[in-house]
C-alpha positions as CSV (number, residue, x, y, z in Angstrom):
1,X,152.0,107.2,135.1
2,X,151.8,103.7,134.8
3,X,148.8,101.5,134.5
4,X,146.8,104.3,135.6
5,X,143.5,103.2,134.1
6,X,140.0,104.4,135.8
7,X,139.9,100.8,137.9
8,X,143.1,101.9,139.9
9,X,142.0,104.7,140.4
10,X,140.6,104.2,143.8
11,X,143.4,102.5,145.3
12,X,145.9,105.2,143.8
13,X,143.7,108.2,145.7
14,X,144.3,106.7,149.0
15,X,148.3,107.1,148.7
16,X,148.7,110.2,145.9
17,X,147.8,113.7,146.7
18,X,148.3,115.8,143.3
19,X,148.7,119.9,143.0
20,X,148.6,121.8,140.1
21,X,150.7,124.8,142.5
22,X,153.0,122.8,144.3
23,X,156.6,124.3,144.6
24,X,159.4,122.5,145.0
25,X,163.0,123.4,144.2
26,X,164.6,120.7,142.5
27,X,167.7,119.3,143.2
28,X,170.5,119.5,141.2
29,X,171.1,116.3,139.3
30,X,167.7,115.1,140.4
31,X,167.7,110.7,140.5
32,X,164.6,108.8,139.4
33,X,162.2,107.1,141.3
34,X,159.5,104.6,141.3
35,X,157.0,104.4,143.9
36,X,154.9,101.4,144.3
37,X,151.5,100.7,146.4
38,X,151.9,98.6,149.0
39,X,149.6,96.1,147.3
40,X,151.1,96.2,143.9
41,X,148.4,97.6,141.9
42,X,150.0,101.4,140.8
43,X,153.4,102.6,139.9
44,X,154.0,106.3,139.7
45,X,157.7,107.0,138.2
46,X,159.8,110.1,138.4
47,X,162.7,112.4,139.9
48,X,162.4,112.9,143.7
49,X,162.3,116.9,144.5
50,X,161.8,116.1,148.3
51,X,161.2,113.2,151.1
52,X,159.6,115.1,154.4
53,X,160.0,111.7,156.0
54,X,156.5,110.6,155.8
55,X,155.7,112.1,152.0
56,X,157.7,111.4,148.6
57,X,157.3,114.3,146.4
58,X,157.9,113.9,142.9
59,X,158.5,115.5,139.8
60,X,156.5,113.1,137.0
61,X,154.3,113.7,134.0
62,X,151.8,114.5,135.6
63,X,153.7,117.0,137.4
64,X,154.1,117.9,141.2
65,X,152.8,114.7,143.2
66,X,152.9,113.7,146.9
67,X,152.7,110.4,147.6
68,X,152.6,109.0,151.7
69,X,155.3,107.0,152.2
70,X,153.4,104.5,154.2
71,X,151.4,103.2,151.4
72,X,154.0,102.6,149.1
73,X,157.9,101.0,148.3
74,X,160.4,103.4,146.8
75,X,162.7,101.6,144.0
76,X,165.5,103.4,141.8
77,X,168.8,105.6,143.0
78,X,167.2,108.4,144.3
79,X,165.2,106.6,146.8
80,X,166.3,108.0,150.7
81,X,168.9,105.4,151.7
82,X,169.4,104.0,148.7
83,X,173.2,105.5,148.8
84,X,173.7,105.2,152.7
85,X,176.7,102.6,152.9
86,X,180.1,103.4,154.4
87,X,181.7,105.3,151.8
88,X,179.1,108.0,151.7
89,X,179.7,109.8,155.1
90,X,180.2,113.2,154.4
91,X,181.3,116.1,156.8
92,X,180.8,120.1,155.0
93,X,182.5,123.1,156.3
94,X,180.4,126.1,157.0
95,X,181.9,129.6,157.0
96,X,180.7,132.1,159.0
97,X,181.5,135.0,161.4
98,X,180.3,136.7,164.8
99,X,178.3,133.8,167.1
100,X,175.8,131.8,167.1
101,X,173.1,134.4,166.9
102,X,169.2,134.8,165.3
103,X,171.0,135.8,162.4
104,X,172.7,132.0,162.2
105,X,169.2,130.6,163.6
106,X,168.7,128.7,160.1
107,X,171.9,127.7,159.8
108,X,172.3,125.7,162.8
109,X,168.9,123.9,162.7
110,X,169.5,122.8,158.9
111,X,172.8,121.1,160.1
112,X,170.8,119.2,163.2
113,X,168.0,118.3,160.6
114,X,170.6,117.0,158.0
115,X,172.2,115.1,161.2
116,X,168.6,114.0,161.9
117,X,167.5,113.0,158.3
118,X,170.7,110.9,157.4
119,X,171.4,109.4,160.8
120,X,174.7,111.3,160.9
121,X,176.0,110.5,157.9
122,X,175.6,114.0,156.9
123,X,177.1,116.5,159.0
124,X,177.5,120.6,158.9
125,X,180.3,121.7,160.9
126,X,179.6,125.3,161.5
127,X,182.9,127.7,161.8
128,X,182.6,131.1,163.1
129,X,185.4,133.2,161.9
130,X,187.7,130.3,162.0
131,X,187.6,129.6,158.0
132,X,187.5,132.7,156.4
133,X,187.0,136.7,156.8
134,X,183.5,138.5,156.3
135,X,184.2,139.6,153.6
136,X,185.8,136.9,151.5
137,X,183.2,133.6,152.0
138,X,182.3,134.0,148.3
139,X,185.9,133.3,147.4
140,X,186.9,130.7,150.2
141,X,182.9,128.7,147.8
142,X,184.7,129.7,144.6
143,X,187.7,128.0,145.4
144,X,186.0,124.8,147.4
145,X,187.8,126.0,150.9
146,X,184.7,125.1,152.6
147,X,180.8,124.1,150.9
148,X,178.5,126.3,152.9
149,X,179.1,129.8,153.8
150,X,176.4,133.0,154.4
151,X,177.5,136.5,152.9
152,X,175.7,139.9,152.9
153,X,175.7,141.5,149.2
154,X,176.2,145.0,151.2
155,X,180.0,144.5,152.2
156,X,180.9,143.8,148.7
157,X,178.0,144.7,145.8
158,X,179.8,144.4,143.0
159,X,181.1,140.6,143.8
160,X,177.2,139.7,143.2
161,X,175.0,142.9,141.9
162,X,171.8,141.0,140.8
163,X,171.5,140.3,144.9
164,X,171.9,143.9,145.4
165,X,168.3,145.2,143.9
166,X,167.2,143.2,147.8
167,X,169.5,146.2,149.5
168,X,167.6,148.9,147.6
169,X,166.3,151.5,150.2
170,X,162.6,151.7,151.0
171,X,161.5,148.6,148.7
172,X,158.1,148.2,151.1
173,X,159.1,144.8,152.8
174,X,157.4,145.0,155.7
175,X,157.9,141.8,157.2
176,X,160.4,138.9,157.2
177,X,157.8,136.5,155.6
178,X,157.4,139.4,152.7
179,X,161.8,139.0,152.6
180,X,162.2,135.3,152.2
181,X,159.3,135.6,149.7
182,X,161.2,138.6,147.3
183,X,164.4,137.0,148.3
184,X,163.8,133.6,146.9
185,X,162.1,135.2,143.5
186,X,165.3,136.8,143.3
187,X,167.3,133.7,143.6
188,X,165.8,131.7,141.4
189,X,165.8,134.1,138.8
190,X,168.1,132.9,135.8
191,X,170.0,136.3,136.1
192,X,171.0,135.5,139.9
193,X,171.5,132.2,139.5
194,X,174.4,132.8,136.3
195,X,175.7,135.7,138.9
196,X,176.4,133.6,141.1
197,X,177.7,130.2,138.9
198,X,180.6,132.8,138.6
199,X,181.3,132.0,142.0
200,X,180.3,128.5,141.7
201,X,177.6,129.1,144.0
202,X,174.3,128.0,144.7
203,X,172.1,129.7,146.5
204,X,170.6,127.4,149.4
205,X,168.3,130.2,151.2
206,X,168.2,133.9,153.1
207,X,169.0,135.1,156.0
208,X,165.8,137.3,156.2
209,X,166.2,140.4,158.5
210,X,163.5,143.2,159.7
211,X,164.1,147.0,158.3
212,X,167.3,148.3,159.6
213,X,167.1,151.2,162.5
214,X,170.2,154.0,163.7
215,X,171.2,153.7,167.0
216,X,173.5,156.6,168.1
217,X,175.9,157.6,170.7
218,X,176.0,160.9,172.7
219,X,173.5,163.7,172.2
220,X,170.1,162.1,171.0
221,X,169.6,164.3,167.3
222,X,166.6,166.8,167.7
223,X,166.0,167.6,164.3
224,X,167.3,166.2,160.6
225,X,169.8,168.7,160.4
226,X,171.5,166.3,163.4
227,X,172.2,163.9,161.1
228,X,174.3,166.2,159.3
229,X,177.4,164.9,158.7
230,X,177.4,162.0,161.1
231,X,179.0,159.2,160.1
232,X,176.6,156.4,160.3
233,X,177.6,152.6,159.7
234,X,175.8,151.7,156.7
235,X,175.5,149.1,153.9
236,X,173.6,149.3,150.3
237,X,170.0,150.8,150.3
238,X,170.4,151.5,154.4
239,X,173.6,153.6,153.1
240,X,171.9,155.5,150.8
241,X,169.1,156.2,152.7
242,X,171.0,157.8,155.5
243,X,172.9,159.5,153.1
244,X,170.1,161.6,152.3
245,X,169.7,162.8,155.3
246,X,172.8,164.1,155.4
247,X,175.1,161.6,156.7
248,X,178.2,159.7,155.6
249,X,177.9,156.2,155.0
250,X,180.6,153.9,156.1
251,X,180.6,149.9,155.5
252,X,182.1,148.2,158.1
253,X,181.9,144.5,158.8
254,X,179.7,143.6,161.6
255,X,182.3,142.0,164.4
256,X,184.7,145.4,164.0
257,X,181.5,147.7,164.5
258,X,181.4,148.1,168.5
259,X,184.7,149.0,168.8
260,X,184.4,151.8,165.9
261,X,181.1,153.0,167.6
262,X,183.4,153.2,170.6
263,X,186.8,155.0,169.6
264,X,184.5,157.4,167.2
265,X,185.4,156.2,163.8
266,X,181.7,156.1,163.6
267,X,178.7,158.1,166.1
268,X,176.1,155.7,164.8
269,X,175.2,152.4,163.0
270,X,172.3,151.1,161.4
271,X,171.6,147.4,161.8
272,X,168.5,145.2,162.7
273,X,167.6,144.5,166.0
274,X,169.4,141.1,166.7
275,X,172.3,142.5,165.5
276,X,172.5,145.3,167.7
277,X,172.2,142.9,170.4
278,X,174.7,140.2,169.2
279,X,177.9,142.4,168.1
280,X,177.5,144.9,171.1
281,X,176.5,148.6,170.1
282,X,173.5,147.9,172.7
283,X,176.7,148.9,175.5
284,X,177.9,152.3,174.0
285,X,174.5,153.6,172.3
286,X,172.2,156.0,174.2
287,X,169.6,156.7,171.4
288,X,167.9,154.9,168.6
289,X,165.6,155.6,165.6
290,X,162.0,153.6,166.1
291,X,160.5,154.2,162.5
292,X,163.3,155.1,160.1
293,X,163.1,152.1,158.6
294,X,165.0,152.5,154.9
295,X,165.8,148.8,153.9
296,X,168.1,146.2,154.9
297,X,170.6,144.3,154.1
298,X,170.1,140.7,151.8
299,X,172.4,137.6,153.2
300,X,172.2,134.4,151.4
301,X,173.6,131.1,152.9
302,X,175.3,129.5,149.8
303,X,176.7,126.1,149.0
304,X,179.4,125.3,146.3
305,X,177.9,123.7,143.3
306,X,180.3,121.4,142.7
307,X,180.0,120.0,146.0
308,X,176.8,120.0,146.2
309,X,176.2,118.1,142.9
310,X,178.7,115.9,143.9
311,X,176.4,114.4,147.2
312,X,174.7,111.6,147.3
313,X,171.3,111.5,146.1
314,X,169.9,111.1,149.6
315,X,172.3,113.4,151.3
316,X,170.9,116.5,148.6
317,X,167.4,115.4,149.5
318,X,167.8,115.7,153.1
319,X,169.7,118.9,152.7
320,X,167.1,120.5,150.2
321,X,163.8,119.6,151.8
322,X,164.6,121.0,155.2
323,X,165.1,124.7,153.8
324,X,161.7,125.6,154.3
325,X,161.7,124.1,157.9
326,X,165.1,125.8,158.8
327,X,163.7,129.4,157.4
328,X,160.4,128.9,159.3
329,X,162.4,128.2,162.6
330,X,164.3,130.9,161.9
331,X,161.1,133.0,161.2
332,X,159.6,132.1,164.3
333,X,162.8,132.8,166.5
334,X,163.2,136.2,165.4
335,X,159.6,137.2,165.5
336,X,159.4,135.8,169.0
337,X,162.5,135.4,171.1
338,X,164.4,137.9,169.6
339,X,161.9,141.0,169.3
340,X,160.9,139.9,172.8
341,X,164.1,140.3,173.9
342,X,164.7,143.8,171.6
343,X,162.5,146.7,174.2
344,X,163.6,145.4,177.8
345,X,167.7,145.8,175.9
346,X,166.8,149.4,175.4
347,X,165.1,150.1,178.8
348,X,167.6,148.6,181.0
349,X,170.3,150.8,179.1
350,X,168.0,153.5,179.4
351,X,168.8,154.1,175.5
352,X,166.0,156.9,174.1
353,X,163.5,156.0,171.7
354,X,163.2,158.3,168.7
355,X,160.4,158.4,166.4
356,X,160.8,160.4,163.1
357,X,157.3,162.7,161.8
358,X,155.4,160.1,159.3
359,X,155.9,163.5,156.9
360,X,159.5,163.5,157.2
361,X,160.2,159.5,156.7
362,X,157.9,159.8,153.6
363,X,159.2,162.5,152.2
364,X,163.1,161.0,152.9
365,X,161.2,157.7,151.1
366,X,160.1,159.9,148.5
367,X,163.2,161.5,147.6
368,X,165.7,158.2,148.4
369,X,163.5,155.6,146.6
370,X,163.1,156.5,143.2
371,X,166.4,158.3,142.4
372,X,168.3,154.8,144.2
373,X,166.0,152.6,141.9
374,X,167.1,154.3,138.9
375,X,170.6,154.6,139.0
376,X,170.7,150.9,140.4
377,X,168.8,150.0,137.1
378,X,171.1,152.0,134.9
379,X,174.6,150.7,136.2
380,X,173.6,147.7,136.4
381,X,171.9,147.7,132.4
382,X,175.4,148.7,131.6
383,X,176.5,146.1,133.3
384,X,174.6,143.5,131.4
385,X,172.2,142.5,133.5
386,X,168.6,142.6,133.4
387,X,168.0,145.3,136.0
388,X,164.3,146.4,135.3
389,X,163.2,143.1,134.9
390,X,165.0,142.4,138.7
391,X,163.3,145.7,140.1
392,X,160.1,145.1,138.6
393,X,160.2,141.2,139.6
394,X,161.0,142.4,143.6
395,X,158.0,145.0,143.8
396,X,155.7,142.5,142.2
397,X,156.1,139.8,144.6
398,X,156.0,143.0,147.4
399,X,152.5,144.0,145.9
400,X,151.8,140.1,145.5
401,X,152.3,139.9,149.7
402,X,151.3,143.0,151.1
């Protein structure tokens, strides 16, 4: 802080709103800053974490600050604009698969706020299936085929096994606020974070989903010894979970799943409730499992580091400050249009709701949880990784929200 002395003081609490708990995720290769009052009489210096628009937030030595924009002029090469000239219009590639979906919800309001926030000079084009399979985004990142791609850690665990303690069966997430919140504790942990440098990937933000539920074809199981042998589409924890109830688990990416629930390669699948709806199982299933509810699967939406480092400084601030706006849109859509739309899709298919005895889900959580948990930790200590430090960090932050 410059000439902050107690006879400024006054003028610089009109324009600069401090907190001790602010969180921001820096940028990579944060750019400084100086922000002078509009009448000349404080400075405040530092590296920009975000600009909402009508707020600077900065990283100084003070800390955390936000400063309105109104009441003072930004200086220095991080400043929004500052790199706006004709050479730095840039255009990413996003990979992803399916449609457009509440699943992608996040996705495409980031790219319109990007659009919004650098008057088009930063633009996400958004592929679906055109740039790369399911199942091989992380290597179309790794090799710089495209900058932005979402992936689900179920289809291919060992590629990125610190995002798999997320996929764990019955962690306790309850809601999708509770999975962004574990999610992003998992991110930003330094294990994750090296994980996924092998990939020379960043992690940008999750796709959060509600708990996973089986929807069936034919005869609607009457007991747990239906499950018996069934083979159930599955991923991670969900896989697991089913698995002890008898069933064999199958991964299967999501576009390829109606047609399997169809020719019988599988009698059931276990996916959230958007995603029932999107990739079509809705059409061939005639029951479904209300309260099952063993885990789900964790999707990040990752940008290549490289790329990313190499944007301009106002181009990474617009990108970066409108995670949180993009998840809560996303948030909001599911919990809304989405579930709205999730209870007429089962009546008017006349699809039979089945609701497992609270003694029989705890005791499946009972037996599932624990044992998972354990052997997750063990591989993945002998793996090298920090495993009970990851599992310990996730039902933490699932306490910390409950």
């Amino acid at each position: 802080m410059q000439n902050a002395s107690s006879s400024h003081w006054l003028t610089l609490k009109k324009w600069l709103i401090a907190s001790s708990f602010l969180c921001v995720a820096a940028p990579l290769a944060a750019e400084p800053v100086t922000l002078t009052a509009i009448n000349g009489s404080t400075t405040v210096s530092g590296e920009l974490l975000d600009f909402t628009g009508d707020t600077y937030i900065i990283d100084s030595t003070l800390g955390p600050l936000r400063v309105q924009a109104s009441s003072v002029e930004c200086s220095g090469p991080g400043c929004p604009g500052a790199e706006l000239s004709a050479d730095s219009i840039v255009a990413w590639d996003v990979s992803l698969w399916g449609q457009r979906r509440a699943f992608t919800e996040h996705i495409e309001r980031i790219a319109e706020l990007v659009d919004q926030k650098t008057d088009g000079r930063f633009t996400l084009n958004l592929s679906y299936g055109g740039l790369a399979p399911a199942r091989e985004n992380l290597e179309g990142i790794q090799a710089g085929t495209f900058e932005m791609a979402q992936f689900c850690a179920g289809y291919h665990p060992e590629k990125t096994p610190t995002v798999t303690v997320l996929e764990l069966p019955f962690l306790g997430v309850s809601t999708l606020e509770q999975e962004v919140a574990v999610s992003f504790a998992v991110y930003e942990h330094p294990a994750t974070v090296a994980d996924m440098a092998r990939w020379n990937a960043t992690i940008l933000m999750p796709s959060p989903q509600p708990q996973n539920n089986i929807l069936g074809v034919g005869f609607p199981p009457t007991s747990l010894a239906s499950f018996n042998g069934m083979q159930i589409r599955a991923a991670g924890g969900v896989g697991q979970a089913v698995e002890a109830l008898g069933a064999v688990a199958s991964v299967i990416p999501a576009p390829q799943v109606a047609e399997a629930l169809r020719d019988g390669t599988v009698s059931a699948v276990a996916f959230a409730p958007h995603a029932h709806m999107a990739f079509g199982t809705l059409d061939s299933g005639t029951w479904w499992t209300t309260n099952l509810n063993p885990g789900t699967t964790n999707c990040p939406v990752v940008v290549n580091t490289s790329a990313l480092e190499r944007l301009p400084s106002a181009h990474r601030v617009a990108l970066l400050s409108s995670v949180g706006e993009a998840i809560d849109y996303y948030v909001d859509n599911y919990n809304g249009a989405t579930m709205d739309a999730w209870g007429p899709a089962l009546a008017e298919r006349d699809i039979v709701e089945i609701t497992i005895n609270d003694e029989i889900t705890t005791a499946i959580n009972r037996e599932v949880a624990g044992p998972a948990a354990a052997q997750w930790i063990a591989e993945q200590s002998a793996a090298g990784f920090p495993a009970q430090e990851l599992y310990d960090l996730v039902k933490e932050v699932v306490a910390a929200t409950n």
